[in-house]
N, C-alpha and C positions, 0 to 999 in steps of 0.2 A: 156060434161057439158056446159050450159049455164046458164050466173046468170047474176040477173037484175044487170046495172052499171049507176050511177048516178052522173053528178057533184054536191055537196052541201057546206056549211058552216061549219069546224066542232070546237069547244074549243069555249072560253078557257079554259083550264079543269086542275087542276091540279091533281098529280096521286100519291100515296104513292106507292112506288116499290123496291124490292129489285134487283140489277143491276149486272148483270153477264157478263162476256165474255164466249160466247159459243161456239163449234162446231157445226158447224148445223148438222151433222150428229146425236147430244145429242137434237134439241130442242124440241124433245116431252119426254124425262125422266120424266117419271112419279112424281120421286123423286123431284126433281129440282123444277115442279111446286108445288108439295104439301109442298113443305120445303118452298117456298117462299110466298105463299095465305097463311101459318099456322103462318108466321109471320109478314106478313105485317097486316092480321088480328088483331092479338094479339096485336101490336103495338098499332095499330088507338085506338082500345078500351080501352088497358092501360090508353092512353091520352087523353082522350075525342075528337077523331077526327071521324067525321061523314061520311062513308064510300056513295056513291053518285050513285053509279052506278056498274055493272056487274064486275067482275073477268078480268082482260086485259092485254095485252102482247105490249110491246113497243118496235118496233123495230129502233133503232136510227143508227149501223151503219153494213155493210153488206162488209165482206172482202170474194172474192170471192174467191183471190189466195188461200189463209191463211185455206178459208174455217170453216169462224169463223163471229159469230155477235156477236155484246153487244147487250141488250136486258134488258129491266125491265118489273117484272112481279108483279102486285099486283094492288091494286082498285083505282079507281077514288075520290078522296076525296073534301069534301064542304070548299070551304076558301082557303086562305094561309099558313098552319102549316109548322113548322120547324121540321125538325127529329132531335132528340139527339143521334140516333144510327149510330155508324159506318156503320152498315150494310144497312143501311136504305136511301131512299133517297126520296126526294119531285121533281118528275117532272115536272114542267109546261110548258103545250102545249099553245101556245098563237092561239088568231084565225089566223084562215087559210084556204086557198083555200083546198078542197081534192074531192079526188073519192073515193065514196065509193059503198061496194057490199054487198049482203046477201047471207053467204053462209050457205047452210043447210045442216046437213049429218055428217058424221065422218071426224075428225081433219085430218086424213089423206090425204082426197080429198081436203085438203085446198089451196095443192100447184096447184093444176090446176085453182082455183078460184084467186090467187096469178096473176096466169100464165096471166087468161086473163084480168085482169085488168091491168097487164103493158104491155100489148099489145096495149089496150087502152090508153093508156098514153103516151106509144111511138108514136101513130096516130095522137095522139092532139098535141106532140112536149113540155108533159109537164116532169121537172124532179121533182123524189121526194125528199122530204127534211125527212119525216119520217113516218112509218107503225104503223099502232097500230090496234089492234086485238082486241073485247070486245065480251065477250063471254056470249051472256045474256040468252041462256038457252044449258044448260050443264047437265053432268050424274049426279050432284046433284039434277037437280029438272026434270029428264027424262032421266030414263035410256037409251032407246031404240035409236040407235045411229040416226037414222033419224027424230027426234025430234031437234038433237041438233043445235043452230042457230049462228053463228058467224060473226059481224059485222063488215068489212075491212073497212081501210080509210088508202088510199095512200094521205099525204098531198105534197102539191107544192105550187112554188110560182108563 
């Protein structure tokens, strides 16, 4: 697999997500994301919060011993809003240097796409500060797994 890889600008963005500690062996549970897009949805809309952008996954920290990430999963939102929900939280990305990639296909070839952009990163001598996933056409709006497009951005400083 080869995918285009690009340095760009990316944020500031703020994100409504809800924040887990995961195994990574768990982060495609099916459960996990629909439990999380079903309520970070419901939230925004609850409170008049204007959702901005694609479905996205935030990967902020990566224990490899442990074999365990935190992660926030849910949308890009317009403004600065506050959560009132324990479960809930407001991310803000501030702008930042990153690489980013297109990758196309099934979630599960993602981790090769993953693979050579820190390969990349490694070359350039950059470290990252944090991963974020946006997933702007998915089996909601295209079934056929080769439709589906996923937006990487390894941010650095």
């Amino acid at each position: 697999m080869s995918c285009e890889i690009r340095e760009t600008t990316f944020g500031p963005k703020s994100y409504l997500i809800v924040r887990r500690e995961v195994k990574m062996e768990n982060i495609s549970d099916k459960d996990l994301w629909e439990k999380a897009y079903e309520k970070t949805y419901g939230y925004a809309k609850e409170h008049n919060i204007k959702i901005v952008g694609a479905g996205s996954a935030i990967y902020y920290s990566w224990d490899m011993e442990k074999g365990v990430t935190g992660m926030g999963i849910g949308f890009p939102v317009e403004g600065n809003p506050e959560s009132k929900d324990e479960d809930i939280s407001i991310y803000r990305v501030k702008e930042s240097k990153a690489i980013a990639a297109l990758h196309r296909g099934a979630y599960e070839k993602l981790k090769e796409t993953h693979g050579e952009v820190m390969q990349y990163m490694t070359k350039q001598g950059f470290d990252t500060t944090l991963t974020i996933e946006e997933y702007t056409v998915s089996s909601m709006e295209k079934p056929d797994q080769k439709d589906w497009e996923t937006n990487i951005f390894y941010l650095h400083s």
